[in-house]
PQR file with spaces between the fields and no chain letter, atoms N, CA, C, O and H, PARSE charges and radii, in Angstrom:
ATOM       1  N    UNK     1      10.433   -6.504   20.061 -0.4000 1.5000
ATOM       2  CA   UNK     1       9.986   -7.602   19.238 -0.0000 2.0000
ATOM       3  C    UNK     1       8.748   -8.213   19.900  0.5500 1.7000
ATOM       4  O    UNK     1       8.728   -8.421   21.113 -0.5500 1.4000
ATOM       5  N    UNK     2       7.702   -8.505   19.086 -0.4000 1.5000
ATOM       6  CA   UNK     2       6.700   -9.068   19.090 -0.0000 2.0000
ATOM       7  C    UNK     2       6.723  -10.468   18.457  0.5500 1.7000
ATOM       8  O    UNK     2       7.203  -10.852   17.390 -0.5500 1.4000
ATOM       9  H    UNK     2       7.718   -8.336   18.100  0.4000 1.0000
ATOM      10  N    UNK     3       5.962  -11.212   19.574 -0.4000 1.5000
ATOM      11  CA   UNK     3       5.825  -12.862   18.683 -0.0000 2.0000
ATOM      12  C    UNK     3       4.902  -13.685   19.072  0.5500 1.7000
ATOM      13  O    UNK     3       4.998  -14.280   20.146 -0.5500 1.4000
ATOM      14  H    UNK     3       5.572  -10.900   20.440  0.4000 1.0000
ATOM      15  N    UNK     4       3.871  -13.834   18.246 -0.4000 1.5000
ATOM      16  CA   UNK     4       2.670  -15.057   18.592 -0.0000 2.0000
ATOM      17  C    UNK     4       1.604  -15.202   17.659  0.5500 1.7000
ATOM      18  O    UNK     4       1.912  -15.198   16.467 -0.5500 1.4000
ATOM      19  H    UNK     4       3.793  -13.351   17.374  0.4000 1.0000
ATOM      20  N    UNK     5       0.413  -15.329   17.978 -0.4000 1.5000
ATOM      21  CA   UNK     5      -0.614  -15.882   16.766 -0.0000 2.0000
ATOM      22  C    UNK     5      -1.638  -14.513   16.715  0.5500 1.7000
ATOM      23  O    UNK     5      -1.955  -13.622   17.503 -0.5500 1.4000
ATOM      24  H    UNK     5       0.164  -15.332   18.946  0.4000 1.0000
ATOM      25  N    UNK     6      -1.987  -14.923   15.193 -0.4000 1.5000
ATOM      26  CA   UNK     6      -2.770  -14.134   14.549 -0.0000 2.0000
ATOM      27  C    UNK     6      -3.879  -14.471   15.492  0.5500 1.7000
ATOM      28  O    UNK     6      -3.989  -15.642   15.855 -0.5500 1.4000
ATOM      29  H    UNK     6      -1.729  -15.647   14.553  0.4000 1.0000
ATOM      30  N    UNK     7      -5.176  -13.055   16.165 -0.4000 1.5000
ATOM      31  CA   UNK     7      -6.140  -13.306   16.405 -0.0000 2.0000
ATOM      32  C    UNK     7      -6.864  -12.543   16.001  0.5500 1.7000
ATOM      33  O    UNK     7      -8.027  -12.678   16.384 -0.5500 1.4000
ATOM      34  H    UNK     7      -5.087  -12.104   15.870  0.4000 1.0000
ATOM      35  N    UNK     8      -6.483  -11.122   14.830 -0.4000 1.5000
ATOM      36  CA   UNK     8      -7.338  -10.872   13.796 -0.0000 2.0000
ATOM      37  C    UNK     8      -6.467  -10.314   12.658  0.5500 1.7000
ATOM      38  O    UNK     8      -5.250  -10.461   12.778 -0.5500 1.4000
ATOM      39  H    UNK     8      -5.538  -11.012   14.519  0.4000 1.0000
ATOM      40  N    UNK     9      -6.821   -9.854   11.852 -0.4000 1.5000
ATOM      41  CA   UNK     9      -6.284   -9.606   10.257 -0.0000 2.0000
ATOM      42  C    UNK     9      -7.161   -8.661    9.789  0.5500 1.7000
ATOM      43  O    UNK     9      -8.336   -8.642   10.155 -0.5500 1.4000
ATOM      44  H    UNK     9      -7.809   -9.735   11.755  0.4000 1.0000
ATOM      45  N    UNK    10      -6.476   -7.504    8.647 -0.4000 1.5000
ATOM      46  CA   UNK    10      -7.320   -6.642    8.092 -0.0000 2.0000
ATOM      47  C    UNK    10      -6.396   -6.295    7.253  0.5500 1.7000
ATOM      48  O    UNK    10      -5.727   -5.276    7.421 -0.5500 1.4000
ATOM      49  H    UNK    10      -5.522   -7.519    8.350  0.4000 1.0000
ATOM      50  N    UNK    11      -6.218   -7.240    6.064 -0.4000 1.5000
ATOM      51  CA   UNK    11      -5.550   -7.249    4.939 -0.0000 2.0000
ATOM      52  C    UNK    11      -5.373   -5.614    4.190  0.5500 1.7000
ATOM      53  O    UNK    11      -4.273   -5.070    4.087 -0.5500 1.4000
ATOM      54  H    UNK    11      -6.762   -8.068    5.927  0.4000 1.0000
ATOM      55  N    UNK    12      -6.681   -4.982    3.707 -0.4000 1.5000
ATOM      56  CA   UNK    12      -6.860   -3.954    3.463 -0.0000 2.0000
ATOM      57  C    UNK    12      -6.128   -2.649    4.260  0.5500 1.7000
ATOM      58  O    UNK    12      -5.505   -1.788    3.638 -0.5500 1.4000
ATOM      59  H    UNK    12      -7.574   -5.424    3.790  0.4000 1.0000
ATOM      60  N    UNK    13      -6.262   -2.639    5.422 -0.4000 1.5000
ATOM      61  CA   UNK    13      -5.567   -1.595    6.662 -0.0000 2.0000
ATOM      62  C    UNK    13      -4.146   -2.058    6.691  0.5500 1.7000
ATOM      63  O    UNK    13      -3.412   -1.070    6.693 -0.5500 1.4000
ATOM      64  H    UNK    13      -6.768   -3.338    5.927  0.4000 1.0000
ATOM      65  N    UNK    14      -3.327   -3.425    6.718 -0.4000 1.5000
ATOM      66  CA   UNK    14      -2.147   -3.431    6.880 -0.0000 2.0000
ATOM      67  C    UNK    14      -2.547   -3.666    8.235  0.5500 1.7000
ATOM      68  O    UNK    14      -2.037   -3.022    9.152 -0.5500 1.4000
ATOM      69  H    UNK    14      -3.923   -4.228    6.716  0.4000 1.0000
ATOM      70  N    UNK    15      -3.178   -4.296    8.375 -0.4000 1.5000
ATOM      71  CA   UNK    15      -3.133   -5.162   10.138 -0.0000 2.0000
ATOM      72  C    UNK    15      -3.023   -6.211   10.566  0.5500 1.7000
ATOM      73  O    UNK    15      -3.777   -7.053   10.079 -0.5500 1.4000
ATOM      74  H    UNK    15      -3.592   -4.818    7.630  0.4000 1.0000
ATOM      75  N    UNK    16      -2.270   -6.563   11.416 -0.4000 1.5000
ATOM      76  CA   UNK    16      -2.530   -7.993   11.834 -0.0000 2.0000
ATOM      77  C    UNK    16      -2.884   -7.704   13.457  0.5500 1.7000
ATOM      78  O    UNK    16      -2.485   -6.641   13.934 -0.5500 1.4000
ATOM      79  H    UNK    16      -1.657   -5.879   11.812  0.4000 1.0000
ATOM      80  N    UNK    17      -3.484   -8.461   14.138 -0.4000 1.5000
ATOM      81  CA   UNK    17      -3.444   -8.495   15.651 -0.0000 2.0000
ATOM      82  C    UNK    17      -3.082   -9.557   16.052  0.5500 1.7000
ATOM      83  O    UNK    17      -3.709  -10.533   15.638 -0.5500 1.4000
ATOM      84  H    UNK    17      -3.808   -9.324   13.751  0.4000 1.0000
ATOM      85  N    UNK    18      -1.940   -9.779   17.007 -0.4000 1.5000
ATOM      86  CA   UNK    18      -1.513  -10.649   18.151 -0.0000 2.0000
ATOM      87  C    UNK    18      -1.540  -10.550   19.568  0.5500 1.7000
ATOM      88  O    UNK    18      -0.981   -9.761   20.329 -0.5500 1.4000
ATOM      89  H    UNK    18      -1.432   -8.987   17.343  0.4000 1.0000
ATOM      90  N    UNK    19      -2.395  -11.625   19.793 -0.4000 1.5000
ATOM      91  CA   UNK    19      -2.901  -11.495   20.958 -0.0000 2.0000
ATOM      92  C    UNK    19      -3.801  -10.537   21.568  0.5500 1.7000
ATOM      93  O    UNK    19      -4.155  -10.299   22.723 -0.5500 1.4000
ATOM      94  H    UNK    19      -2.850  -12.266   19.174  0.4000 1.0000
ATOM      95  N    UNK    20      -4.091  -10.007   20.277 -0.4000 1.5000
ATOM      96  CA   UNK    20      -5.108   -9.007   20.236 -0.0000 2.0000
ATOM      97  C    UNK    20      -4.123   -7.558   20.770  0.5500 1.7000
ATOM      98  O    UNK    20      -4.580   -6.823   21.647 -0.5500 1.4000
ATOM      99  H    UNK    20      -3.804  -10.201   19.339  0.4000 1.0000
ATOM     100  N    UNK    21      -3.133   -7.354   20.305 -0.4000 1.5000
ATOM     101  CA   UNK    21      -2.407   -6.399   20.022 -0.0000 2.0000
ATOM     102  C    UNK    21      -2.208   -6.017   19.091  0.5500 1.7000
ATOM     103  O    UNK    21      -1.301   -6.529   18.435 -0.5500 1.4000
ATOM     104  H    UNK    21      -2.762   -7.950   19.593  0.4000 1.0000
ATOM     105  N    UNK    22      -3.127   -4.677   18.450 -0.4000 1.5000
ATOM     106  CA   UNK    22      -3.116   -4.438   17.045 -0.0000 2.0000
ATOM     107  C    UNK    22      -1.307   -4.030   16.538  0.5500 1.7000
ATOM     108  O    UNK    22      -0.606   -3.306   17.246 -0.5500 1.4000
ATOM     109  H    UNK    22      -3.864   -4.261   18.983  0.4000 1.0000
ATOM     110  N    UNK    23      -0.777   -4.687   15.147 -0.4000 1.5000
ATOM     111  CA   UNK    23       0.272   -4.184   14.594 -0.0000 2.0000
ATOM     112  C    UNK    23       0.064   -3.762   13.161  0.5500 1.7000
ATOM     113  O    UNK    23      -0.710   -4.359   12.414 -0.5500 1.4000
ATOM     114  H    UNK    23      -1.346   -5.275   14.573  0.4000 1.0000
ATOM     115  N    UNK    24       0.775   -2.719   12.803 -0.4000 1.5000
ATOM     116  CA   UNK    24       0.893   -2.126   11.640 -0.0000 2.0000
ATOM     117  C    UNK    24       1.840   -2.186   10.788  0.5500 1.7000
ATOM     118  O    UNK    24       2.963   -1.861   11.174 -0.5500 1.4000
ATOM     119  H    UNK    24       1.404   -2.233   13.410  0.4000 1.0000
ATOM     120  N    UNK    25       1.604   -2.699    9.140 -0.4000 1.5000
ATOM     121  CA   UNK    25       2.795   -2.757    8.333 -0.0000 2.0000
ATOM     122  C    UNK    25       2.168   -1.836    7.216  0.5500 1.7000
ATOM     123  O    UNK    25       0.944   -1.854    7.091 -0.5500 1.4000
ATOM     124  H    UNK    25       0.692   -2.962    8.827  0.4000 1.0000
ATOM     125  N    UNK    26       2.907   -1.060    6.424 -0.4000 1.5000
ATOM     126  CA   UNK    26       2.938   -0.175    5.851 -0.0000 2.0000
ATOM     127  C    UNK    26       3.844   -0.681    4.740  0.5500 1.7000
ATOM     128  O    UNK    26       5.024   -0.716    5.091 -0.5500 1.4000
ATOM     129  H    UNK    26       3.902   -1.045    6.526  0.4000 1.0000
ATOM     130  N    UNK    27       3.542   -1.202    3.125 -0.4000 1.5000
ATOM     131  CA   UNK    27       4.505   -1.431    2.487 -0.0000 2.0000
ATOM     132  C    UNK    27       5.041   -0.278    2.084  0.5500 1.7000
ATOM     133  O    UNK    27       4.316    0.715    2.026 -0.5500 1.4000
ATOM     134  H    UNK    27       2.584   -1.174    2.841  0.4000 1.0000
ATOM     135  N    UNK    28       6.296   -0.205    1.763 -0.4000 1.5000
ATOM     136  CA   UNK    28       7.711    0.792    1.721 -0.0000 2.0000
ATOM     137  C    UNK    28       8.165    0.861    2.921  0.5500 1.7000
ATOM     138  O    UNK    28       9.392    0.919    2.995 -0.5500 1.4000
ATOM     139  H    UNK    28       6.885   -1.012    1.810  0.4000 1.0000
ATOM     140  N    UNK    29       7.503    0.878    4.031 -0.4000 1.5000
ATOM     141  CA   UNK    29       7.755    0.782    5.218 -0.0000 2.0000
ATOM     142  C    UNK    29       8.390   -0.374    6.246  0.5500 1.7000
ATOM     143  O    UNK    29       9.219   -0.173    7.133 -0.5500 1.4000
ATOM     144  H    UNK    29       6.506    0.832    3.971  0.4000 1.0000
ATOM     145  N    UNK    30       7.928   -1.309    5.971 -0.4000 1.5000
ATOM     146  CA   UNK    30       7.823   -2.199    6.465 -0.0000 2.0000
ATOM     147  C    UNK    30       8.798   -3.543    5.776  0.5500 1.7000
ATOM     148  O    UNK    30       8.513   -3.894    4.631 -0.5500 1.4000
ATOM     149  H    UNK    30       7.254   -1.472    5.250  0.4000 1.0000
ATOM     150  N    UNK    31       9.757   -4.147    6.399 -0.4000 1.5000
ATOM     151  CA   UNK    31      10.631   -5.348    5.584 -0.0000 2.0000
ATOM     152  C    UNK    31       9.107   -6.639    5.835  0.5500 1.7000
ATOM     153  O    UNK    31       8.371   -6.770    6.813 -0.5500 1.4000
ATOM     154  H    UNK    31       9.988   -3.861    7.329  0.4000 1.0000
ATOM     155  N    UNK    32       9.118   -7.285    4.694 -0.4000 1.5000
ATOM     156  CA   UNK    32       8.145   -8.515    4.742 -0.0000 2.0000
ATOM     157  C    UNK    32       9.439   -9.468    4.486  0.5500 1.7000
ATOM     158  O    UNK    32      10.633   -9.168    4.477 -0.5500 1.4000
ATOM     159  H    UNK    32       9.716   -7.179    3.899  0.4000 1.0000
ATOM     160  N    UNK    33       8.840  -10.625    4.297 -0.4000 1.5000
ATOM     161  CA   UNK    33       9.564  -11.952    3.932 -0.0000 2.0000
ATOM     162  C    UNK    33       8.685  -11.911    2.457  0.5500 1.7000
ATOM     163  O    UNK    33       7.711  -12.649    2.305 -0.5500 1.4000
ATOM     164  H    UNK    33       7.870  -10.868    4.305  0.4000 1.0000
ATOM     165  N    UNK    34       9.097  -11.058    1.496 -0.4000 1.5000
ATOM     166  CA   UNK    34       8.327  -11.103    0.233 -0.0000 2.0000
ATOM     167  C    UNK    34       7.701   -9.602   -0.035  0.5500 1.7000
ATOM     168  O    UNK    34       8.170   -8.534    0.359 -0.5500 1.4000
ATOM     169  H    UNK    34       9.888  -10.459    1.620  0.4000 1.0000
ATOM     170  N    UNK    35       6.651   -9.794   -0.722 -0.4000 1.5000
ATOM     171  CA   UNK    35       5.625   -8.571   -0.584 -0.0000 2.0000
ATOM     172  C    UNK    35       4.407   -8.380    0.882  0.5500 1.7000
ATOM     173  O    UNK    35       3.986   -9.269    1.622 -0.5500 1.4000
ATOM     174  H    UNK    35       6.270  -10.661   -1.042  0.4000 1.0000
ATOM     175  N    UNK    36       4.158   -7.175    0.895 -0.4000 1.5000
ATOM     176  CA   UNK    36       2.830   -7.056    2.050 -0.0000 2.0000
ATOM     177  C    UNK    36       1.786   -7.962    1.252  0.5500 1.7000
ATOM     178  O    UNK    36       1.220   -8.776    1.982 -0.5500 1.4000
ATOM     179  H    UNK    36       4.501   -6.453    0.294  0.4000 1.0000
ATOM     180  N    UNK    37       1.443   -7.991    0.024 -0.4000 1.5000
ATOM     181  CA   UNK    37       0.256   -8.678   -0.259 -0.0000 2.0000
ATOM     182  C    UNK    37       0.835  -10.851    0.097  0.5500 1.7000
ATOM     183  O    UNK    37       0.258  -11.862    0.494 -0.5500 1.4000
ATOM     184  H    UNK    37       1.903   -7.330   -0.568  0.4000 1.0000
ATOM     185  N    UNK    38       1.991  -10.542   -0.293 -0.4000 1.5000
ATOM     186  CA   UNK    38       2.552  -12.435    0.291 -0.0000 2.0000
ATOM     187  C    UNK    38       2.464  -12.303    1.543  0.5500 1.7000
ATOM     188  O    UNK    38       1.892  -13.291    2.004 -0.5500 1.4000
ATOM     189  H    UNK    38       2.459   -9.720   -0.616  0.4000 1.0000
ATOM     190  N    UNK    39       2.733  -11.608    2.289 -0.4000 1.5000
ATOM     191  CA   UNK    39       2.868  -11.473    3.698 -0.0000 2.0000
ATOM     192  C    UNK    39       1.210  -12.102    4.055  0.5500 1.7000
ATOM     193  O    UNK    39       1.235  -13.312    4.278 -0.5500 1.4000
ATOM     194  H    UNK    39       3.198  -10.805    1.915  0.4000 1.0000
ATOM     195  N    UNK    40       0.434  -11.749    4.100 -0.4000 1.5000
ATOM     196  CA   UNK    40      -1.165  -11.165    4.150 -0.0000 2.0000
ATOM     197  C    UNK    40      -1.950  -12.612    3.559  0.5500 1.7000
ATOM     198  O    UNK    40      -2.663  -13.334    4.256 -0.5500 1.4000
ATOM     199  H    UNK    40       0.415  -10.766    3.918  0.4000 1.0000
ATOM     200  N    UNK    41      -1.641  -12.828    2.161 -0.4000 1.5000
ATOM     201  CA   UNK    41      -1.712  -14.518    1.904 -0.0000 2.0000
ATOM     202  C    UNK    41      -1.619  -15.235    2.637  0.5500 1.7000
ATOM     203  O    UNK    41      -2.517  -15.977    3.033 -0.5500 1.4000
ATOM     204  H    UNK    41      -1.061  -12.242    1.594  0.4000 1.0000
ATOM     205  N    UNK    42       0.021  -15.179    3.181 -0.4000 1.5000
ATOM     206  CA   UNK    42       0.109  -16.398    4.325 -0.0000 2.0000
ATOM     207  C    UNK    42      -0.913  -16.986    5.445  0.5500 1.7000
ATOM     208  O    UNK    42      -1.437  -18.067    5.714 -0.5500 1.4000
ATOM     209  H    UNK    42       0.751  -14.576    2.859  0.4000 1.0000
ATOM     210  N    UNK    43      -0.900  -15.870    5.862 -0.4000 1.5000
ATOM     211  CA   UNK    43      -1.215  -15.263    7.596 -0.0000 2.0000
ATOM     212  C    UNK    43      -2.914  -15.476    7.872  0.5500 1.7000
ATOM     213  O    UNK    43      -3.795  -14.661    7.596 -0.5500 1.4000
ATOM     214  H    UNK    43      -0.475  -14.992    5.643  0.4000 1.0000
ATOM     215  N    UNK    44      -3.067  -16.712    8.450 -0.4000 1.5000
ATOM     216  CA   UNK    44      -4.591  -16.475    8.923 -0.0000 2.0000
ATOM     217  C    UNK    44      -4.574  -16.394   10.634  0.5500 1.7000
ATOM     218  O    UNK    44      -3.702  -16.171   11.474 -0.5500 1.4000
ATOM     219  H    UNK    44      -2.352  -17.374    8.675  0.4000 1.0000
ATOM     220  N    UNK    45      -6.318  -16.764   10.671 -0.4000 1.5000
ATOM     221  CA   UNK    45      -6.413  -16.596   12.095 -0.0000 2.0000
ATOM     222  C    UNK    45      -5.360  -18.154   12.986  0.5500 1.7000
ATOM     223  O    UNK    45      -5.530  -19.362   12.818 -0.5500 1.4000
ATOM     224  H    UNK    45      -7.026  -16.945    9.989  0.4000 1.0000
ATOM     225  N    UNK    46      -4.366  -17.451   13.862 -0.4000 1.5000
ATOM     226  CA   UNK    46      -3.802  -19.024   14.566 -0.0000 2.0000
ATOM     227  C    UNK    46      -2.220  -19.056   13.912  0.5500 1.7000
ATOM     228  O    UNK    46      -1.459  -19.863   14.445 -0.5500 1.4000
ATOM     229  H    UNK    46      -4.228  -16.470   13.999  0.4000 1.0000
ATOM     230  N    UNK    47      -1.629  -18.151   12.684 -0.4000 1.5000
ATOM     231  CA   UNK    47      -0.676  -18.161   12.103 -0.0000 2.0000
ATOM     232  C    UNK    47       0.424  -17.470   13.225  0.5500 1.7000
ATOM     233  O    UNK    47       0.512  -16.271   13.490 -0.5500 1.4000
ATOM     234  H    UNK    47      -2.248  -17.495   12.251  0.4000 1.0000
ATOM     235  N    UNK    48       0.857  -18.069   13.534 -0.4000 1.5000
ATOM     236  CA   UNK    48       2.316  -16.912   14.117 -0.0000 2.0000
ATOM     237  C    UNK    48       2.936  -16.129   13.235  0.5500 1.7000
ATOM     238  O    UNK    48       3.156  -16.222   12.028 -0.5500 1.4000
ATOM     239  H    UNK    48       0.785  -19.042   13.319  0.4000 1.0000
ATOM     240  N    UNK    49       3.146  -15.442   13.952 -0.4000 1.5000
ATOM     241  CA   UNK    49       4.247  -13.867   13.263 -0.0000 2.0000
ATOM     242  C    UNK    49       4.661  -13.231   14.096  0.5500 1.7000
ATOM     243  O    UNK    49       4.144  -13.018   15.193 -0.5500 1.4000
ATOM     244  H    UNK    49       2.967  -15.366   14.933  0.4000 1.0000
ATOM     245  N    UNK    50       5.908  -12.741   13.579 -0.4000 1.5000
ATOM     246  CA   UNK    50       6.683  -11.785   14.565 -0.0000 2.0000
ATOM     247  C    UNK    50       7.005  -10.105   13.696  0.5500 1.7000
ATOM     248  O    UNK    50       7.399   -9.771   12.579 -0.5500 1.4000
ATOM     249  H    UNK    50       6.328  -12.914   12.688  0.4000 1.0000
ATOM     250  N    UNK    51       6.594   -9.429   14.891 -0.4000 1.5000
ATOM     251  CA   UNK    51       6.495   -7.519   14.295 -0.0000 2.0000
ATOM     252  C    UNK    51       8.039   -7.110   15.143  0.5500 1.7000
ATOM     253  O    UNK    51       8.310   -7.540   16.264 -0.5500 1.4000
ATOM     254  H    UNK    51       6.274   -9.700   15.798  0.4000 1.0000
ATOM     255  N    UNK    52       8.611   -6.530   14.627 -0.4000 1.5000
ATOM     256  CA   UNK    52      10.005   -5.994   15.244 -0.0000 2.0000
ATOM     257  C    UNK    52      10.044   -4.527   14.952  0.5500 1.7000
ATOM     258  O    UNK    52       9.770   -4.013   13.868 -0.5500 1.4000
ATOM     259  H    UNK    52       8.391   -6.180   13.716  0.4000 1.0000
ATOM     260  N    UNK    53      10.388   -3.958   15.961 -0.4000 1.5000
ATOM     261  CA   UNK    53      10.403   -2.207   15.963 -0.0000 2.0000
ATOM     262  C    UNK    53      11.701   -1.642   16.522  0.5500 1.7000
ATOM     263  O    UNK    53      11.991   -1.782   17.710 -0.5500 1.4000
ATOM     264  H    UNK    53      10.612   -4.375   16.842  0.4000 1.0000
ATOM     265  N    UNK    54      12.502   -0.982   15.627 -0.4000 1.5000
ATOM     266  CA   UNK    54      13.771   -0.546   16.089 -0.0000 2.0000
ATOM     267  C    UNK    54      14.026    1.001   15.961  0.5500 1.7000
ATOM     268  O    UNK    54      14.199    1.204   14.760 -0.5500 1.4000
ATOM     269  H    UNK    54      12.267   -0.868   14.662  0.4000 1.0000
ATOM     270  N    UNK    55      14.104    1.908   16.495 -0.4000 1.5000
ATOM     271  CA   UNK    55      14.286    1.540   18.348 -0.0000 2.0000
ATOM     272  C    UNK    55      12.247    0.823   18.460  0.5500 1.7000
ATOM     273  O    UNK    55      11.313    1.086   17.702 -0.5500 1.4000
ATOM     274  H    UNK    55      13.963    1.743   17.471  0.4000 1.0000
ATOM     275  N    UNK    56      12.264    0.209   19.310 -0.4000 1.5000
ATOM     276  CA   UNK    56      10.752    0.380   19.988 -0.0000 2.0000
ATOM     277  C    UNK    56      10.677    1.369   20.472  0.5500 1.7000
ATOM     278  O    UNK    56      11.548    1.869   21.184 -0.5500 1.4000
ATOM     279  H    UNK    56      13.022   -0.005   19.926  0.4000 1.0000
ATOM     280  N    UNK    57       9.231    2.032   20.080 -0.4000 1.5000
ATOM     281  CA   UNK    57       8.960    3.093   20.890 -0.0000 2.0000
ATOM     282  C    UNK    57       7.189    2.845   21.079  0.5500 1.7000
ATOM     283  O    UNK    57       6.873    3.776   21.820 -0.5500 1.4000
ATOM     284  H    UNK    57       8.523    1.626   19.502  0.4000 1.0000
ATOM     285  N    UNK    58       6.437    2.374   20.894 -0.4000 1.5000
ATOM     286  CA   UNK    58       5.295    1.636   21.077 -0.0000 2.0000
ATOM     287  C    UNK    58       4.589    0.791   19.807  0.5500 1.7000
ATOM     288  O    UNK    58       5.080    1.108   18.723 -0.5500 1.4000
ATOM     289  H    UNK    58       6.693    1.617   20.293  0.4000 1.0000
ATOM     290  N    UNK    59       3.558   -0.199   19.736 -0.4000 1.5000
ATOM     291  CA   UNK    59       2.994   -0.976   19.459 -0.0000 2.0000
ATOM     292  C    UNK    59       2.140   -0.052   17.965  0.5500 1.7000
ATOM     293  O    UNK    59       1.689   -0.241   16.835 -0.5500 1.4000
ATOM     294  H    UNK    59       3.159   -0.457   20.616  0.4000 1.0000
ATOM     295  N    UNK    60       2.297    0.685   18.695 -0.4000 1.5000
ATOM     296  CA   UNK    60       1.073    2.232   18.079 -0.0000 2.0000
ATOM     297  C    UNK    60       1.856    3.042   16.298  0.5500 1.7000
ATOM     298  O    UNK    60       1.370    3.576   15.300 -0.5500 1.4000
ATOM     299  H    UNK    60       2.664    0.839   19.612  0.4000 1.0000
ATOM     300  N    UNK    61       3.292    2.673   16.796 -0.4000 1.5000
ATOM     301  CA   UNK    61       4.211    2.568   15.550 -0.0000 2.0000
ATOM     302  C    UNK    61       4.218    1.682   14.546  0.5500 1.7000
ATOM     303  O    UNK    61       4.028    0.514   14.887 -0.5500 1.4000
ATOM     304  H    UNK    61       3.686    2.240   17.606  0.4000 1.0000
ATOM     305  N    UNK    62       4.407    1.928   13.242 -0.4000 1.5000
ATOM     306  CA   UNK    62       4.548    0.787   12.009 -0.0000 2.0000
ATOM     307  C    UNK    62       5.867   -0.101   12.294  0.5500 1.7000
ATOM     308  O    UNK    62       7.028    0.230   12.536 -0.5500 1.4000
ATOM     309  H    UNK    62       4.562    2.876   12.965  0.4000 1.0000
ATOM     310  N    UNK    63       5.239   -1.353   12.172 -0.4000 1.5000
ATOM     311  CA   UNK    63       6.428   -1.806   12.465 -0.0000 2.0000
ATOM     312  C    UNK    63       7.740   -1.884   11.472  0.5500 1.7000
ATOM     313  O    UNK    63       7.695   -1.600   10.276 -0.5500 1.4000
ATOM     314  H    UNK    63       4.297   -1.622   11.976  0.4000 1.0000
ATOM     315  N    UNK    64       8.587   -2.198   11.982 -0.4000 1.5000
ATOM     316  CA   UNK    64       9.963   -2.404   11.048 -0.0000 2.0000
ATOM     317  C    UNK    64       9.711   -3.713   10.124  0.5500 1.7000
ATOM     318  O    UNK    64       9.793   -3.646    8.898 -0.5500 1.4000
ATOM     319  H    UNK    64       8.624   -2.429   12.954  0.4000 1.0000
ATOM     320  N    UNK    65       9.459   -4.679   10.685 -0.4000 1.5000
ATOM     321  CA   UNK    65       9.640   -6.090    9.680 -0.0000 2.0000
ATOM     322  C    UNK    65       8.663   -6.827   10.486  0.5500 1.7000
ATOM     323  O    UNK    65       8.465   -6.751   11.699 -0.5500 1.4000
ATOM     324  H    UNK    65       9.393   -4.733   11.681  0.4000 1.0000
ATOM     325  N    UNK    66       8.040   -7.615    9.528 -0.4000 1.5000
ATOM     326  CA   UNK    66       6.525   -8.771   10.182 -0.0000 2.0000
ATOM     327  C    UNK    66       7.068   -9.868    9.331  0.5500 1.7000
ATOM     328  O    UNK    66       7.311   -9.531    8.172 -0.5500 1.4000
ATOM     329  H    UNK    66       8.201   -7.677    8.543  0.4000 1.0000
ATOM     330  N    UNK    67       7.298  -11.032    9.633 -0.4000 1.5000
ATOM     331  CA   UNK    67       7.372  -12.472    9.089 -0.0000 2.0000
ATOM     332  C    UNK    67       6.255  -13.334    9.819  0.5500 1.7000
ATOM     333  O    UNK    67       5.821  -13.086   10.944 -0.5500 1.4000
ATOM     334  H    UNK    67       7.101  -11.306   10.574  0.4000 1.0000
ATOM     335  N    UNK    68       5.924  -14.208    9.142 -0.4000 1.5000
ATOM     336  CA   UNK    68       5.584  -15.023    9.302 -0.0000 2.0000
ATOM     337  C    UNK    68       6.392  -16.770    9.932  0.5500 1.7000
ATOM     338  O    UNK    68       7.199  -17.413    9.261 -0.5500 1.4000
ATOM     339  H    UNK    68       6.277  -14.410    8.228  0.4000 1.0000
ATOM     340  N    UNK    69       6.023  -17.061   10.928 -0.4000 1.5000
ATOM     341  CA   UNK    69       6.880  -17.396   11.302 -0.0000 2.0000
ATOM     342  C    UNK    69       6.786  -19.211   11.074  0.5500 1.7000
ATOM     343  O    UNK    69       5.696  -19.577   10.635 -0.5500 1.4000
ATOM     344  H    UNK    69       5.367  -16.539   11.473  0.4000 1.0000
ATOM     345  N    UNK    70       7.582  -20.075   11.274 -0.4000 1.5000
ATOM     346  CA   UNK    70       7.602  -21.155   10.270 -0.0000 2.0000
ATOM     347  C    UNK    70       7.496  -22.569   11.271  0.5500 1.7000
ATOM     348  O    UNK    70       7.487  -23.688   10.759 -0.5500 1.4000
ATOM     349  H    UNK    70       8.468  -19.778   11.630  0.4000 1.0000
């Protein structure tokens, strides 16, 4: 599990970066709190979110579920 603030976004790619750790959501792939495009709405630069990967096996993987965090 991953958790902290947006410090870039690339709506189009399915990216967010935290802490400048690029993460990947993939809709069908990926659980949102909604749709990837609500997800992506939310989320600017400074937004927290958390990426969860089960099993983890690196950063470099799509993640399992990205929320936005409240």
């Amino acid at each position: 599990r991953m958790r902290g603030p947006v410090t870039d976004e690339d709506e189009a790619a399915g990216r967010v970066d935290i802490l400048g750790v690029t993460v990947i959501g993939v809709a069908g792939q990926t659980d949102y709190d909604g749709t990837q495009a609500e997800f992506h709405a939310e989320v600017e630069i400074g937004t927290f979110v958390e990426a969860e990967w089960d099993p983890f096996v690196s950063t470099s993987e799509t993640a399992d579920s990205l929320s936005v965090e409240e």
